[in-house]
C-alpha positions as CSV (number, residue, x, y, z in Angstrom):
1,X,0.0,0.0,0.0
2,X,0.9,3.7,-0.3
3,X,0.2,5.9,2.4
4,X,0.6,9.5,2.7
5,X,1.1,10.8,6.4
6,X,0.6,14.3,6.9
7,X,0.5,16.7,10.1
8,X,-1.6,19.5,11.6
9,X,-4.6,21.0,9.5
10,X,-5.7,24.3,10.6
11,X,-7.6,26.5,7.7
12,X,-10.8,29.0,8.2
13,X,-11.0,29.3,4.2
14,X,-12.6,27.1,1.4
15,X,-11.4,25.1,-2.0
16,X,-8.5,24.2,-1.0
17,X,-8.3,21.3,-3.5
18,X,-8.5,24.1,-6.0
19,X,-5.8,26.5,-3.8
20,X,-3.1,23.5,-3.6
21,X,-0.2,23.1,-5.2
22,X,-1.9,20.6,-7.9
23,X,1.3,18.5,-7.5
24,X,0.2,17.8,-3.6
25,X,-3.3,17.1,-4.9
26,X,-2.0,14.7,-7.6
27,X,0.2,12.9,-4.7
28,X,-3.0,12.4,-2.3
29,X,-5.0,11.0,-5.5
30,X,-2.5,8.1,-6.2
31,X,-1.9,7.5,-2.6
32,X,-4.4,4.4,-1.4
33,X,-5.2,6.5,2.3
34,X,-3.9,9.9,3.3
35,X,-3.8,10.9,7.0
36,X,-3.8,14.3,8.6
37,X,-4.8,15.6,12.1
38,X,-7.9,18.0,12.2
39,X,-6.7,20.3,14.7
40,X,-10.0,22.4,14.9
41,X,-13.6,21.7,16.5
42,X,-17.1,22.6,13.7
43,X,-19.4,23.4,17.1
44,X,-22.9,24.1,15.7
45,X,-23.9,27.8,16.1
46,X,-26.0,27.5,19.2
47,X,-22.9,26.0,21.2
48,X,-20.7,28.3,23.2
49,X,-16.7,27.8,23.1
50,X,-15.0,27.2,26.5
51,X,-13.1,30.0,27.8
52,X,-9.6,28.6,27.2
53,X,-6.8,30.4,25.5
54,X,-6.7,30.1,21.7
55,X,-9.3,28.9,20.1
56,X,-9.7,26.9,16.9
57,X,-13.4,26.6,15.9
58,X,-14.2,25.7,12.3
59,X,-17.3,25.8,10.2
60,X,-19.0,22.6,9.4
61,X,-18.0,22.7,5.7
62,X,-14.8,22.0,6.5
63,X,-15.0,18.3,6.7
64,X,-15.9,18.0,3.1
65,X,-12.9,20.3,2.4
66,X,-10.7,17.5,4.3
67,X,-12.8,14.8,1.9
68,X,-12.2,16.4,-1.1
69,X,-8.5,16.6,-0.8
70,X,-8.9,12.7,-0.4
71,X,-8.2,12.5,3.2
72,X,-9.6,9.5,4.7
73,X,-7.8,8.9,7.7
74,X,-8.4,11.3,10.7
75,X,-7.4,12.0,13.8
76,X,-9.2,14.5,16.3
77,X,-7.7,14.3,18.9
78,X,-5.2,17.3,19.6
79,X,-5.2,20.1,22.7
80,X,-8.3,22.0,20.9
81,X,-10.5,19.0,21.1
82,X,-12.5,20.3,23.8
83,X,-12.7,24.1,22.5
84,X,-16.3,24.0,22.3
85,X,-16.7,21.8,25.3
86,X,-17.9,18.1,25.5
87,X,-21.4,19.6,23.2
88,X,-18.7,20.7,20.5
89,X,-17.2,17.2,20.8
90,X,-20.3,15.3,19.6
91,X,-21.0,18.7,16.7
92,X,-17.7,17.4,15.6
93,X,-17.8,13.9,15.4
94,X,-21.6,14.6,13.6
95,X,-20.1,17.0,10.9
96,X,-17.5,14.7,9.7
97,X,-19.9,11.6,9.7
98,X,-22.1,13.9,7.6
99,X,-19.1,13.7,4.9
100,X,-18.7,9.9,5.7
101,X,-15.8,10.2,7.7
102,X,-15.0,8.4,10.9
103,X,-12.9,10.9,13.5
104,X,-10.0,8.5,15.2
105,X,-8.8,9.2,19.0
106,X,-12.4,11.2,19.8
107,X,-15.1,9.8,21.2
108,X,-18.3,10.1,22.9
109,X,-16.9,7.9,25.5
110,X,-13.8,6.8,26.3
111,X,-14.1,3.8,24.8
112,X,-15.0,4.7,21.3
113,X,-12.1,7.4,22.0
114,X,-9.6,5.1,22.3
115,X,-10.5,2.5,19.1
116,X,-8.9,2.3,16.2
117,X,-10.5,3.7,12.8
118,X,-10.2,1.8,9.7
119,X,-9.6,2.8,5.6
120,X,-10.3,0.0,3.6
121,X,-9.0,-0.3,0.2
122,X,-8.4,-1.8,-3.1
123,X,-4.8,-2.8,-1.6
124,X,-5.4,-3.6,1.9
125,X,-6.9,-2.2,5.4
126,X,-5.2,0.3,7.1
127,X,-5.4,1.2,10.8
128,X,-5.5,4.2,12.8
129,X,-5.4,4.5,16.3
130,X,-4.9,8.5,18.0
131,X,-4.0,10.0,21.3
132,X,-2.5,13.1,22.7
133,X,0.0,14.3,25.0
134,X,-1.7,18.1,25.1
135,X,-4.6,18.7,26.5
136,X,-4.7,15.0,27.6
137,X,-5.6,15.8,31.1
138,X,-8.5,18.9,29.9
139,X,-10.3,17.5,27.3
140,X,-9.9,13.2,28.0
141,X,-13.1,11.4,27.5
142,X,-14.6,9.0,30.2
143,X,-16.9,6.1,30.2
144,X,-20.4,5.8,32.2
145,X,-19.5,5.8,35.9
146,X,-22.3,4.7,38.3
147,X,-25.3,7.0,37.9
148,X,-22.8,9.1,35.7
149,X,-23.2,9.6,32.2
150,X,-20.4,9.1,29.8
151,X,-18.1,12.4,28.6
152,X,-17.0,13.0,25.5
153,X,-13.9,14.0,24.3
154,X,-10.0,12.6,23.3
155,X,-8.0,9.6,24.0
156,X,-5.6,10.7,26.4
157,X,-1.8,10.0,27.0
158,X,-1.2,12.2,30.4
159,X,2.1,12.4,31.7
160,X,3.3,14.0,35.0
161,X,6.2,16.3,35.1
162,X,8.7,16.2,37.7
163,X,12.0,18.5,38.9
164,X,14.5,16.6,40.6
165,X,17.0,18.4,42.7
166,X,20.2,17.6,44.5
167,X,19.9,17.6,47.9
168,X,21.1,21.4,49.0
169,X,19.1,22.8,46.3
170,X,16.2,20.7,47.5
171,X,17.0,22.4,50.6
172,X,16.9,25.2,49.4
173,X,13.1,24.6,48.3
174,X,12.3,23.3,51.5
175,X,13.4,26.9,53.0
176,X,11.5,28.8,50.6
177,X,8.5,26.6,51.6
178,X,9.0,27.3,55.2
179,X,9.4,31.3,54.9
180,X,6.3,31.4,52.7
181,X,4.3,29.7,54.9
182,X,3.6,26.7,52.1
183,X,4.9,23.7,54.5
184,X,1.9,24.7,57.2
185,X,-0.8,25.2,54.8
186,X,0.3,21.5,53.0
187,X,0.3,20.2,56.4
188,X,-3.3,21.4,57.3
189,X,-4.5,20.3,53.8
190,X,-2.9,16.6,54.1
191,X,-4.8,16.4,57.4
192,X,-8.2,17.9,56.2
193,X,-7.8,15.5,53.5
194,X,-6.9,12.5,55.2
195,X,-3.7,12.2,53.3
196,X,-0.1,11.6,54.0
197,X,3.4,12.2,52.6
198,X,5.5,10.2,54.3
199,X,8.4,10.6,51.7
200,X,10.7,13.1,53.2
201,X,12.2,13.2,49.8
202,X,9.8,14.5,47.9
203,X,7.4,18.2,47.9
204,X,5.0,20.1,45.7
205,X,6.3,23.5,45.7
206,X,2.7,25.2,44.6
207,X,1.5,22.1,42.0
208,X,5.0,21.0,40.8
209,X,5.8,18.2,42.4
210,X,9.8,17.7,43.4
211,X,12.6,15.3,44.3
212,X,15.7,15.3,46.4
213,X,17.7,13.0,44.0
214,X,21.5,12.9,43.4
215,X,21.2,15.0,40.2
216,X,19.2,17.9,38.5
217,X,17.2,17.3,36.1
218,X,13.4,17.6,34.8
219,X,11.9,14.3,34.6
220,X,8.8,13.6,32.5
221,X,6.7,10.3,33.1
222,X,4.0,8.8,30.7
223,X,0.4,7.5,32.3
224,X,1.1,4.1,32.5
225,X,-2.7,3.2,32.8
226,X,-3.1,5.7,29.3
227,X,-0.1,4.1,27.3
228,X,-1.5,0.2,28.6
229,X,-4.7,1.1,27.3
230,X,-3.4,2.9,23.8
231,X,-1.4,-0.5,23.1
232,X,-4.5,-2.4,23.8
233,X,-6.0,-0.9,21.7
234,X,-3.0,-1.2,19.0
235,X,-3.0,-4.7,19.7
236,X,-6.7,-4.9,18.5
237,X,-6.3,-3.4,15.3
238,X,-3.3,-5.4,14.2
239,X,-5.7,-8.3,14.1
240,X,-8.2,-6.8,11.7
241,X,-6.0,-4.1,9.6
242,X,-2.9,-5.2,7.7
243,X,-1.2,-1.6,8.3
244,X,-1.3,0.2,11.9
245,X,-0.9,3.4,12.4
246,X,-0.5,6.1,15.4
247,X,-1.3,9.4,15.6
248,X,0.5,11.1,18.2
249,X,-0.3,15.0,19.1
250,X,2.7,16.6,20.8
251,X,3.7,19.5,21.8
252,X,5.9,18.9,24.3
253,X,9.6,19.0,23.5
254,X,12.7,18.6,26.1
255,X,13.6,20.8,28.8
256,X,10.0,21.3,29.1
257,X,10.0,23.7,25.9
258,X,6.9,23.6,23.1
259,X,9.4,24.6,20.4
260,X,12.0,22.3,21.0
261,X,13.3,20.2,18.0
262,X,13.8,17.4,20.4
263,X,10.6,15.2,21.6
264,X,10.1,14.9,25.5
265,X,11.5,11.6,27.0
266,X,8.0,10.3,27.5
267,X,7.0,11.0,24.2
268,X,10.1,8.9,22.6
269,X,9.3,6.5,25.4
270,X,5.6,6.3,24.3
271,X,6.3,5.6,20.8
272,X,8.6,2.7,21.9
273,X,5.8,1.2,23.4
274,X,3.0,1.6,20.5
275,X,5.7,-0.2,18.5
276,X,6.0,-2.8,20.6
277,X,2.1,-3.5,20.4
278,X,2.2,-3.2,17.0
279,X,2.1,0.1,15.4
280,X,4.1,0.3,12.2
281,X,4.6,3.4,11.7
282,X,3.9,6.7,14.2
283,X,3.0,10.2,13.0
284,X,3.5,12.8,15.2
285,X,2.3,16.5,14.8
286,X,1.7,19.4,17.4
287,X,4.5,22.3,17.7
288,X,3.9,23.5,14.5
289,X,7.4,22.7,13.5
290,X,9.6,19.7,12.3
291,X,11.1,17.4,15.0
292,X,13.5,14.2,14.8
293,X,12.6,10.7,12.9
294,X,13.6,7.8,14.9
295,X,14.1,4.2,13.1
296,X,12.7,1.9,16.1
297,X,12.4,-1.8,15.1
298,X,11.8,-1.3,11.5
299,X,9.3,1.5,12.0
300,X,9.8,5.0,11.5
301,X,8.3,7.2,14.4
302,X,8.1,10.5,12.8
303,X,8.0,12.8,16.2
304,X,6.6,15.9,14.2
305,X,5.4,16.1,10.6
306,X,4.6,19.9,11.3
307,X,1.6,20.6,9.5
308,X,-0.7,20.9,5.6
309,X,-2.3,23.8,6.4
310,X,-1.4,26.6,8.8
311,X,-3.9,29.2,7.5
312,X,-4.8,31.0,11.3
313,X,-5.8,34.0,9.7
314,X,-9.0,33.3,8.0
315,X,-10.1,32.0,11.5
316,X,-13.7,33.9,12.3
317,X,-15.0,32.3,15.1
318,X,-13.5,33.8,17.8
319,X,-15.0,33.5,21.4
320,X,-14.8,36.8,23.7
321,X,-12.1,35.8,26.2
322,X,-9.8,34.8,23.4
323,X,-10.0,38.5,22.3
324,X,-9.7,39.5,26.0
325,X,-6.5,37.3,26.0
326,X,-4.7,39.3,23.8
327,X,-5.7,42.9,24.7
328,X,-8.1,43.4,22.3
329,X,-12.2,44.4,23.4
330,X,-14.8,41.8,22.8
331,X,-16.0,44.2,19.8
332,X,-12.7,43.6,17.8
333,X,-12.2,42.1,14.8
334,X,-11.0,38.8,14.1
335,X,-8.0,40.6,11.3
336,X,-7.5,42.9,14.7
337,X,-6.4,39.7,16.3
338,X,-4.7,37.7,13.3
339,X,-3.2,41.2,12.2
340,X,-1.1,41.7,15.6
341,X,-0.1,38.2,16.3
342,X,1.8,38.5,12.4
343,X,3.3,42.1,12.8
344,X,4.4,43.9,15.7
345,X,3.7,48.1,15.8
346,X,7.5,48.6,14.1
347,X,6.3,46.0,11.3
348,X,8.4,43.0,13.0
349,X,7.0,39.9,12.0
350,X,6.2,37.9,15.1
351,X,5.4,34.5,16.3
352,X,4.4,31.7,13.5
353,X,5.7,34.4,10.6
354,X,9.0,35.3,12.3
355,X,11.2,31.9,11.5
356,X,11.6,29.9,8.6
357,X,11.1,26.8,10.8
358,X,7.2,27.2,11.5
359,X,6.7,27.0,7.7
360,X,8.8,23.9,6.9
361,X,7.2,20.8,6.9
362,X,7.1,17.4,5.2
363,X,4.6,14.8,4.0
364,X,5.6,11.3,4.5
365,X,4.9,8.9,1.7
366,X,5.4,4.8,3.2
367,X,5.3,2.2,1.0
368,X,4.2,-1.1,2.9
369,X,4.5,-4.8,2.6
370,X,1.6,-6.4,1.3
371,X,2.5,-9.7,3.5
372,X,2.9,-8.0,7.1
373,X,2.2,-4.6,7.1
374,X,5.2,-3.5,7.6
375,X,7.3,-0.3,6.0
376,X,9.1,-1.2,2.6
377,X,10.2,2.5,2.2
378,X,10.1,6.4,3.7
379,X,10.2,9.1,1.5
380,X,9.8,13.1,2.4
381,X,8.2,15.8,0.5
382,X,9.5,18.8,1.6
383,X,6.6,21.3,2.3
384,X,6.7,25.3,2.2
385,X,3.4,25.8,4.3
386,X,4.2,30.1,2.7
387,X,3.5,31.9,6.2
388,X,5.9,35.3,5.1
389,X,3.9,35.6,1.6
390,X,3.1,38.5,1.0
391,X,-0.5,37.2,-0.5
392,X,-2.6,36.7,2.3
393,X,-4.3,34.1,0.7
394,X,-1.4,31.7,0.5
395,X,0.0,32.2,4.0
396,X,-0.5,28.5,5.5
397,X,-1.5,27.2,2.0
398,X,1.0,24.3,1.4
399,X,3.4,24.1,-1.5
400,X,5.7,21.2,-2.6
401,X,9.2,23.0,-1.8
402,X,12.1,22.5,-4.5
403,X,15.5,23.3,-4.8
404,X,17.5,24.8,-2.1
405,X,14.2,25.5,0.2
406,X,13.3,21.6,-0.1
407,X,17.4,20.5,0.6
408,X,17.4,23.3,3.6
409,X,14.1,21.7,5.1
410,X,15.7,17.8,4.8
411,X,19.0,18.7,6.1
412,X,17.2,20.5,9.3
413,X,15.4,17.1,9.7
414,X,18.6,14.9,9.3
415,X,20.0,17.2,11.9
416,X,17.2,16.8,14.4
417,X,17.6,12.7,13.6
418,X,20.7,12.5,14.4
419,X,20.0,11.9,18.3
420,X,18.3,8.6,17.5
421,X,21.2,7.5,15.0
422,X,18.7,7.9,11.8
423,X,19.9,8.6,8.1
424,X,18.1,10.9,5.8
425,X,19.3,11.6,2.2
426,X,18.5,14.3,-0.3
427,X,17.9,14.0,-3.8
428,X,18.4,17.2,-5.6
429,X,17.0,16.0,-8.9
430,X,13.6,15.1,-7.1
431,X,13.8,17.4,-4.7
432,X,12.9,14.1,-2.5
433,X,14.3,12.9,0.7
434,X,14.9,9.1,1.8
435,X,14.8,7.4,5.3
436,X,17.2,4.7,5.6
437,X,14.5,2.1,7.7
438,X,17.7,-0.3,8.3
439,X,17.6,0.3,12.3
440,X,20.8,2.2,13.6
């Protein structure tokens, strides 16, 4: 089978099949399934957005614009799942079965959050199963409890981030705890609350829980229940699909940073494990950049594809506390919004539009075996996702990169690999790059 693996989409605008570069469109014909990550809610009109940072709510065409383009695998679950609440959950999951589409990772229980999706084709069945990392905790679905209805929302993968000290610096905490009173109010709360720490090695300065240890260092730890329950469920659709894939939202990157090239530990520690169970092949998506591509038993784990469409500023739905959030009154406009997150007062560009890196991306085109499933061969089409044109039309609109812009964007991506030991070539005469799938 071929199957084209493709990040984030984020887009407010229409026709997009028409607005692609037609050599993108002719790739996603000839491809038997194309994956991408609908990072946006469609909440009816009637259902209010949750007062959360930034917002991404689409319209409800916007799932045939995703069919169109041939998508037919996709993932919902990503850290705006819940931006219309658990109301815009179910609106979301009705507007893409309107267009005949099954959403993977989103549910309206835990449950049917957490099961794997299916495109069946003329070559073979392919699998998806999807989780993330952000907004795990926020917007994670649950089943019925008793005389508790079910909530909607993602398949989560929490994780629990940890500082570890050396002991006089974790001294030090325990002093700054004492002066500010925070020992004696834990104290009180632990015996209100019937609870003990009797681990004189470990504190929660505020909510960030930390260890004496003999080194300093920030440790990240997966949910083991989440990650047990993700390879179940990997498990389950290697017996019914011949290919399986993950979807894997995030954003979190080493030393705790969003923009990191580098994954967390948890995260490469995650995609370990959905290997393990059977995944063969994971595509990960979420900081709105490139990250590394690890080789792990045969199975390239690609820890951020960046995105197809970054097109934020045709967003019009745009709740009143995400205007608030940015200094702006609740009667602005949404180009009020868009326009100062682009350009500073002294013309600047900012954010997203200041760095190269936010509009490099790649699609990634697998060719499997037939017999087992497995990955035959990993190639990369260098993207150009066009966020300085000067046509605000195209900003966020994906082009196939070529010439030094499509060797720059490999190369960056070989760099990042190098931790895991992975080998990327460039062809200049395609304008293609190759993962070498032999394991390091």
């Amino acid at each position: 089978m071929n199957i084209i693996g493709a990040g984030d989409m984020i887009f407010g605008s229409r026709h997009l099949r028409d607005r692609f570069d037609p050599a993108i469109v002719e790739l996603f014909d000839r491809a038997d399934a194309v994956f991408a990550n609908a990072e946006f809610t469609m909440p009816k009109e009637t259902t209010p957005a949750y007062p959360h940072g930034y917002t991404l709510g689409n319209h409800r065409w916007a799932a045939a614009e995703m069919r169109e383009l041939g998508i037919s695998l996709v993932s919902g679950a990503n850290n705006h799942t819940g931006d219309y609440g658990h109301v815009g959950v179910i609106d979301t999951l009705e507007a893409f079965a309107e267009q005949g589409l099954e959403l993977a990772g989103v549910g309206r229980t835990l449950s049917e959050a957490r099961q794997a999706i299916f495109a069946d084709t003329a070559q073979g069945r392919v699998a998806l199963v999807a989780t993330s990392t952000s907004g795990a905790a926020e917007f994670r679905a649950s089943d019925a409890g008793r005389d508790v209805a079910a909530r909607p929302g993602l398949n989560p993968l929490r994780w629990q981030v940890s500082y570890e000290l050396a002991s006089e610096q974790f001294e030090q905490i325990l002093a700054i705890e004492a002066a500010l009173g925070i020992d004696a109010t834990h104290r009180e709360t632990d015996r209100i609350e019937i609870r003990e720490n009797l681990d004189p090695d470990l504190t929660a300065f505020g909510s960030v829980p930390i260890r004496r240890r003999d080194t300093t260092r920030l440790r990240w730890d997966a949910d083991r229940g989440d990650l047990a329950e993700i390879c179940r469920a990997i498990v389950d659709a290697s017996a019914t699909g011949d290919t399986v894939i993950v979807s894997l939202h995030a954003h979190e990157g080493e030393r705790d940073g969003w923009y990191s090239d580098q994954p967390a530990e948890f995260i490469v520690e995650a995609a370990h494990a959905m290997v393990d169970a059977g995944a063969h092949a994971v595509f990960g998506h979420g900081p709105h950049m490139l990250r590394g591509i690890e080789v792990y038993r045969g199975a390239p784990i690609f820890y951020s594809l960046n995105g197809l469409t970054f097109d934020l500023e045709s967003g019009y739905r745009v709740p009143v506390e995400m205007f608030e959030k940015y200094g702006h009154p609740a009667n602005a406009y949404p180009s009020d919004l868009h326009g100062a997150r682009r350009r500073g007062a002294d013309g600047a560009r900012l954010g997203f539009y200041s760095q190269e890196r936010f509009s490099q991306a790649v699609l990634a085109e697998l060719v499997t075996d037939e017999a087992d499933g497995s990955v035959l061969r990993a190639t990369l089409h260098p993207l150009d996702l066009q966020m300085n044109s000067e046509r605000r039309s195209l900003r966020g609109m994906p082009r196939l990169a070529s010439g030094d812009s499509a060797e720059r964007i490999v190369s960056e991506l070989a760099r990042m690999s190098e931790p895991f030991g992975t080998r990327i070539s460039f062809d200049a005469e395609t304008g293609l790059g190759t993962v070498d799938l032999a394991a390091p």
